[in-house]
N, C-alpha and C positions, 0 to 999 in steps of 0.2 A: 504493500500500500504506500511507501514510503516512509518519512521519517513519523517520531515521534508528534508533530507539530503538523504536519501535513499528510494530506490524502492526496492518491492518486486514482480516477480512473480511468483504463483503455475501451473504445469504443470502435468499432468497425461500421462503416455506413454502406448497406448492401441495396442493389435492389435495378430496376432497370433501369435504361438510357432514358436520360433527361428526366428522369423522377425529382430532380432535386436534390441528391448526393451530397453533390460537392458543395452547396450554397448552402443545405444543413449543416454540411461539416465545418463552414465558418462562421455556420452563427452559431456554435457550441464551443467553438476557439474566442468567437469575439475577434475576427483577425480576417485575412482574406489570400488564405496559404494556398486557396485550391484553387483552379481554373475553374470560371463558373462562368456560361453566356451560351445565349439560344444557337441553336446550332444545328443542318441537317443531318450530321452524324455525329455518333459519338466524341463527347468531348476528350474524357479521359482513359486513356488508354494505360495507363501501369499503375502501381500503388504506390503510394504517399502519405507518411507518417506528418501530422501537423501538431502543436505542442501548446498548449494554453498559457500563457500566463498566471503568476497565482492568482487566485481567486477569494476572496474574503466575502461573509457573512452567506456561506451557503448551509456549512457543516459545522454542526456543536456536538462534544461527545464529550459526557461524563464531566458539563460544566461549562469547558474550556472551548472554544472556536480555534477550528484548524483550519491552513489554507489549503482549499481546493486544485490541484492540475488535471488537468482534461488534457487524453492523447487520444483524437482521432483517424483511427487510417481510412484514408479515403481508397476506394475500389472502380475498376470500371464496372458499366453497367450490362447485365444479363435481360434477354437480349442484346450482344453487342452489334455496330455498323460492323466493323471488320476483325472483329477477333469470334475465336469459338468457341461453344460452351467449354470445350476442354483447357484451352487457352486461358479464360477469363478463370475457372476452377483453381488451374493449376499456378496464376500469378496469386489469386487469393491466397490461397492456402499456403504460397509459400510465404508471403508478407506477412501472412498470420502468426506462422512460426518462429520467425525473423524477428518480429519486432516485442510481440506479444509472449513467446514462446516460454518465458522463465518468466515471467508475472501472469499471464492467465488473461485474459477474456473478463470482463464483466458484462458488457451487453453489446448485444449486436442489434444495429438499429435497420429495420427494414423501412424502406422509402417508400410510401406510394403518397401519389398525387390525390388529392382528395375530389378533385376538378375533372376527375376520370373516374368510370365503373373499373371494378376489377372483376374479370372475368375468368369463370371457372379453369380452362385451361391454360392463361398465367397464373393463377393461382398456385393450382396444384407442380408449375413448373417451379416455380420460384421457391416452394419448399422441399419439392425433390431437392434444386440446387445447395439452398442452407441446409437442408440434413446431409450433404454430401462434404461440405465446409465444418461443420459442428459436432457433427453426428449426432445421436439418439437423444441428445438431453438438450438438442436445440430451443424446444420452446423455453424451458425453464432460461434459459441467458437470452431471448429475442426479447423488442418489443419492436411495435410497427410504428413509424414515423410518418403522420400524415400532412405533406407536404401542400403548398398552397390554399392555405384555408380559404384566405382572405378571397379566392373567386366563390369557394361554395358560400361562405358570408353574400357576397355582394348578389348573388343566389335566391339568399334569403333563408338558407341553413343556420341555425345556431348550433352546438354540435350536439346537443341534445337531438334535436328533430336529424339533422343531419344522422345519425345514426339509428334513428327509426325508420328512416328511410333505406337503409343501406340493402346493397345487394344480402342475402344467406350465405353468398360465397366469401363476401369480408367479414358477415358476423362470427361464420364459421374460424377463418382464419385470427379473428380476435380472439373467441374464446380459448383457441388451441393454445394461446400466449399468457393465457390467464389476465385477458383485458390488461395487459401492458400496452398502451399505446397515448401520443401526444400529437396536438395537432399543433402546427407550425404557420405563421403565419409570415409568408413569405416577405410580405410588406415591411411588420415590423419587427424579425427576428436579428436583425442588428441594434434593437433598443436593449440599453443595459437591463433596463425590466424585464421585458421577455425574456432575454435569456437566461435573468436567473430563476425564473417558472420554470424554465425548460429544465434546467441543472437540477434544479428540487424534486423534479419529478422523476426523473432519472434516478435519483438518489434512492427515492421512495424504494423503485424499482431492484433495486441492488440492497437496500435493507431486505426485501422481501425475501430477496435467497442470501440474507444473512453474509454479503458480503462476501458471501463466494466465486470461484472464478471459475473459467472452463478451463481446464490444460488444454493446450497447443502443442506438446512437443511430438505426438503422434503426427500432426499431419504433418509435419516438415518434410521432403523430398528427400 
Protein backbone atom coordinates (compact mmCIF):
# COMPACT_ATOMS: atom_id res chain seq x y z
CA UNK A 1 0.00 0.00 0.00
CA UNK A 2 2.91 2.20 0.72
CA UNK A 3 4.27 3.94 3.42
CA UNK A 4 3.20 4.21 6.82
CA UNK A 5 1.41 7.89 6.13
CA UNK A 6 0.24 7.01 2.68
CA UNK A 7 -1.84 4.91 0.46
CA UNK A 8 -1.48 3.79 -2.70
CA UNK A 9 -3.82 2.45 -5.33
CA UNK A 10 -3.26 0.64 -8.84
CA UNK A 11 -6.02 0.90 -11.30
CA UNK A 12 -6.25 -0.40 -14.82
CA UNK A 13 -9.00 1.27 -17.35
CA UNK A 14 -10.37 -1.41 -19.74
CA UNK A 15 -12.83 -1.45 -22.10
CA UNK A 16 -13.51 -0.43 -25.91
CA UNK A 17 -12.23 2.14 -28.53
CA UNK A 18 -13.28 5.60 -27.64
CA UNK A 19 -15.30 4.42 -24.44
CA UNK A 20 -13.54 7.11 -22.68
CA UNK A 21 -10.39 5.30 -21.25
CA UNK A 22 -7.89 7.46 -21.54
CA UNK A 23 -9.96 10.91 -20.42
CA UNK A 24 -11.13 8.73 -17.36
CA UNK A 25 -7.77 7.87 -16.63
CA UNK A 26 -6.83 11.73 -16.30
CA UNK A 27 -9.57 12.65 -14.58
CA UNK A 28 -8.43 10.06 -11.80
CA UNK A 29 -4.79 11.44 -12.02
CA UNK A 30 -6.10 15.10 -12.11
CA UNK A 31 -3.36 15.46 -14.86
CA UNK A 32 -3.44 14.90 -18.67
CA UNK A 33 -0.74 11.89 -19.07
CA UNK A 34 -2.89 10.09 -21.65
CA UNK A 35 -3.64 10.94 -25.30
CA UNK A 36 -7.32 11.67 -25.22
CA UNK A 37 -9.25 13.37 -28.61
CA UNK A 38 -12.08 12.02 -31.15
CA UNK A 39 -10.75 10.06 -33.60
CA UNK A 40 -11.76 7.58 -36.58
CA UNK A 41 -9.40 4.98 -35.12
CA UNK A 42 -8.12 3.93 -32.29
CA UNK A 43 -6.27 6.39 -30.29
CA UNK A 44 -4.05 4.40 -28.13
CA UNK A 45 -2.34 1.69 -29.05
CA UNK A 46 0.34 0.30 -26.09
CA UNK A 47 0.11 0.72 -22.21
CA UNK A 48 0.99 3.48 -20.16
CA UNK A 49 1.44 3.75 -16.53
CA UNK A 50 0.20 7.44 -15.38
CA UNK A 51 1.09 8.45 -11.49
CA UNK A 52 -1.19 10.94 -9.38
CA UNK A 53 0.17 13.26 -7.40
CA UNK A 54 -0.51 13.08 -3.46
CA UNK A 55 -3.73 13.44 -2.80
CA UNK A 56 -5.16 14.81 0.69
CA UNK A 57 -8.53 14.73 2.40
CA UNK A 58 -9.69 11.57 0.66
CA UNK A 59 -8.54 8.74 3.40
CA UNK A 60 -8.70 8.79 7.35
CA UNK A 61 -7.65 5.57 9.15
CA UNK A 62 -7.70 4.88 12.61
CA UNK A 63 -7.97 8.94 13.22
CA UNK A 64 -5.13 10.02 11.30
CA UNK A 65 -5.50 11.23 7.22
CA UNK A 66 -3.10 9.80 4.97
CA UNK A 67 -2.00 10.97 1.58
CA UNK A 68 -3.72 9.22 -1.38
CA UNK A 69 -1.58 8.03 -4.98
CA UNK A 70 -3.49 6.91 -7.62
CA UNK A 71 -1.45 4.74 -10.42
CA UNK A 72 -3.57 4.29 -13.51
CA UNK A 73 -2.52 2.17 -16.44
CA UNK A 74 -4.14 3.05 -19.29
CA UNK A 75 -4.91 0.13 -22.15
CA UNK A 76 -5.90 0.06 -25.73
CA UNK A 77 -9.37 -0.51 -26.43
CA UNK A 78 -11.03 -4.17 -27.39
CA UNK A 79 -12.40 -3.95 -30.11
CA UNK A 80 -9.32 -2.50 -31.50
CA UNK A 81 -8.80 -0.35 -35.21
CA UNK A 82 -5.63 -2.29 -35.95
CA UNK A 83 -4.58 -4.58 -33.25
CA UNK A 84 -6.17 -8.09 -32.39
CA UNK A 85 -7.81 -9.56 -29.77
CA UNK A 86 -4.75 -11.55 -29.18
CA UNK A 87 -2.41 -8.54 -29.60
CA UNK A 88 -4.53 -6.05 -27.40
CA UNK A 89 -4.70 -9.45 -24.42
CA UNK A 90 -1.26 -10.03 -24.74
CA UNK A 91 0.13 -6.14 -24.23
CA UNK A 92 -2.58 -6.12 -21.22
CA UNK A 93 -1.43 -8.73 -19.42
CA UNK A 94 1.90 -8.16 -19.83
CA UNK A 95 1.79 -4.34 -18.57
CA UNK A 96 -0.21 -5.82 -15.89
CA UNK A 97 2.43 -7.86 -14.67
CA UNK A 98 5.17 -5.30 -15.21
CA UNK A 99 3.93 -2.65 -13.57
CA UNK A 100 1.31 -4.20 -11.11
CA UNK A 101 2.83 -7.60 -10.61
CA UNK A 102 4.53 -7.23 -6.80
CA UNK A 103 1.74 -4.92 -5.48
CA UNK A 104 -1.46 -6.41 -7.00
CA UNK A 105 -4.44 -5.10 -8.79
CA UNK A 106 -7.08 -3.40 -6.70
CA UNK A 107 -9.75 -2.44 -9.25
CA UNK A 108 -10.19 -2.71 -12.78
CA UNK A 109 -12.21 -0.07 -14.16
CA UNK A 110 -14.55 -1.19 -17.20
CA UNK A 111 -15.42 1.82 -19.41
CA UNK A 112 -18.71 2.05 -21.02
CA UNK A 113 -20.35 5.05 -22.45
CA UNK A 114 -23.57 5.62 -20.81
CA UNK A 115 -24.68 7.72 -24.34
CA UNK A 116 -24.71 4.01 -25.97
CA UNK A 117 -26.94 0.76 -25.40
CA UNK A 118 -24.69 -2.07 -24.57
CA UNK A 119 -25.50 -4.95 -26.40
CA UNK A 120 -25.65 -8.54 -25.52
CA UNK A 121 -22.92 -9.68 -27.68
CA UNK A 122 -20.38 -6.88 -26.45
CA UNK A 123 -21.35 -7.63 -23.42
CA UNK A 124 -20.63 -11.07 -23.11
CA UNK A 125 -17.31 -10.32 -25.40
CA UNK A 126 -15.86 -7.92 -23.17
CA UNK A 127 -16.14 -10.27 -20.11
CA UNK A 128 -14.81 -13.26 -21.83
CA UNK A 129 -11.96 -10.65 -22.51
CA UNK A 130 -11.53 -9.45 -18.48
CA UNK A 131 -11.96 -13.11 -17.26
CA UNK A 132 -9.01 -13.86 -19.76
CA UNK A 133 -6.95 -10.69 -18.12
CA UNK A 134 -8.06 -11.54 -14.24
CA UNK A 135 -9.23 -14.75 -14.36
CA UNK A 136 -12.10 -16.29 -12.19
CA UNK A 137 -12.39 -13.79 -9.23
CA UNK A 138 -12.75 -10.88 -11.95
CA UNK A 139 -15.98 -9.49 -10.65
CA UNK A 140 -14.82 -9.28 -7.12
CA UNK A 141 -11.80 -6.46 -8.23
CA UNK A 142 -14.12 -4.99 -11.47
CA UNK A 143 -16.32 -2.18 -11.25
CA UNK A 144 -17.82 -0.58 -14.58
CA UNK A 145 -17.10 3.01 -15.26
CA UNK A 146 -19.86 4.92 -16.90
CA UNK A 147 -18.42 7.39 -19.15
CA UNK A 148 -20.29 10.42 -20.55
CA UNK A 149 -23.01 11.08 -18.39
CA UNK A 150 -23.47 14.52 -18.89
CA UNK A 151 -25.24 13.44 -22.67
CA UNK A 152 -27.69 10.86 -20.91
CA UNK A 153 -28.27 14.15 -18.30
CA UNK A 154 -28.98 16.48 -21.12
CA UNK A 155 -31.29 13.36 -22.13
CA UNK A 156 -33.19 13.85 -19.26
CA UNK A 157 -31.64 10.64 -17.40
CA UNK A 158 -30.93 11.27 -13.77
CA UNK A 159 -29.13 8.09 -12.88
CA UNK A 160 -31.79 6.83 -10.95
CA UNK A 161 -34.27 6.75 -13.93
CA UNK A 162 -31.22 6.27 -16.14
CA UNK A 163 -30.87 2.85 -14.70
CA UNK A 164 -34.40 1.93 -14.62
CA UNK A 165 -34.40 2.30 -17.93
CA UNK A 166 -31.37 0.27 -18.72
CA UNK A 167 -30.86 -2.53 -21.03
CA UNK A 168 -31.02 -6.47 -18.73
CA UNK A 169 -27.82 -6.88 -20.52
CA UNK A 170 -26.13 -3.85 -18.33
CA UNK A 171 -28.35 -4.63 -15.24
CA UNK A 172 -27.13 -8.12 -15.60
CA UNK A 173 -23.41 -7.03 -16.07
CA UNK A 174 -23.80 -4.62 -12.86
CA UNK A 175 -25.11 -7.17 -10.72
CA UNK A 176 -22.38 -9.73 -11.68
CA UNK A 177 -19.90 -6.69 -10.19
CA UNK A 178 -21.85 -6.52 -7.20
CA UNK A 179 -23.25 -2.87 -8.28
CA UNK A 180 -19.62 -1.48 -8.34
CA UNK A 181 -20.19 1.18 -10.72
CA UNK A 182 -19.68 5.33 -11.05
CA UNK A 183 -21.00 7.51 -13.52
CA UNK A 184 -18.44 10.08 -14.95
CA UNK A 185 -19.22 13.10 -16.09
CA UNK A 186 -17.26 13.85 -18.98
CA UNK A 187 -17.92 17.78 -18.77
CA UNK A 188 -16.92 18.02 -15.22
CA UNK A 189 -14.58 15.21 -14.40
CA UNK A 190 -11.42 17.62 -14.38
CA UNK A 191 -13.38 19.71 -11.26
CA UNK A 192 -11.34 19.13 -8.01
CA UNK A 193 -14.95 18.09 -6.66
CA UNK A 194 -15.61 15.49 -8.81
CA UNK A 195 -12.94 13.89 -8.67
CA UNK A 196 -12.71 13.45 -5.37
CA UNK A 197 -16.59 11.71 -5.50
CA UNK A 198 -14.95 9.69 -7.97
CA UNK A 199 -11.67 8.78 -5.50
CA UNK A 200 -14.36 8.09 -2.50
CA UNK A 201 -16.13 5.80 -4.34
CA UNK A 202 -13.43 3.99 -5.60
CA UNK A 203 -12.21 3.75 -2.14
CA UNK A 204 -15.68 2.58 -0.90
CA UNK A 205 -15.06 -0.10 -3.49
CA UNK A 206 -11.70 -1.48 -2.28
CA UNK A 207 -12.82 -1.22 1.46
CA UNK A 208 -15.52 -3.75 0.31
CA UNK A 209 -12.93 -6.52 -0.54
CA UNK A 210 -11.03 -5.28 2.41
CA UNK A 211 -8.26 -3.86 0.79
CA UNK A 212 -7.40 -6.79 -1.18
CA UNK A 213 -5.57 -7.01 -4.38
CA UNK A 214 -5.56 -9.41 -7.26
CA UNK A 215 -2.00 -11.15 -7.96
CA UNK A 216 -0.56 -10.57 -11.37
CA UNK A 217 2.41 -12.40 -11.26
CA UNK A 218 0.65 -15.41 -13.04
CA UNK A 219 -0.03 -13.77 -16.12
CA UNK A 220 3.23 -12.31 -16.87
CA UNK A 221 4.73 -13.86 -20.34
Amino acid sequence: MAGSNEMTFNLVVLGRTQSGKSAAGNSLLGSSDFKSYCSPRSVTTCCSLGRSCCILGIIRRNGSELALRVRVLDTPGYPHSSLSKEQVRDTVSSALAHHFGEEGLHLALLVLRADLPLCPDESYHTIQFIQELLGPTWNDFTAVLLTHADKAEEAGFSEEAYLHSASSTLLSLLSSVQHKYIFLDNQKSIIKEERATVLRKLLNFIKQNNYQVLPLKHNKA
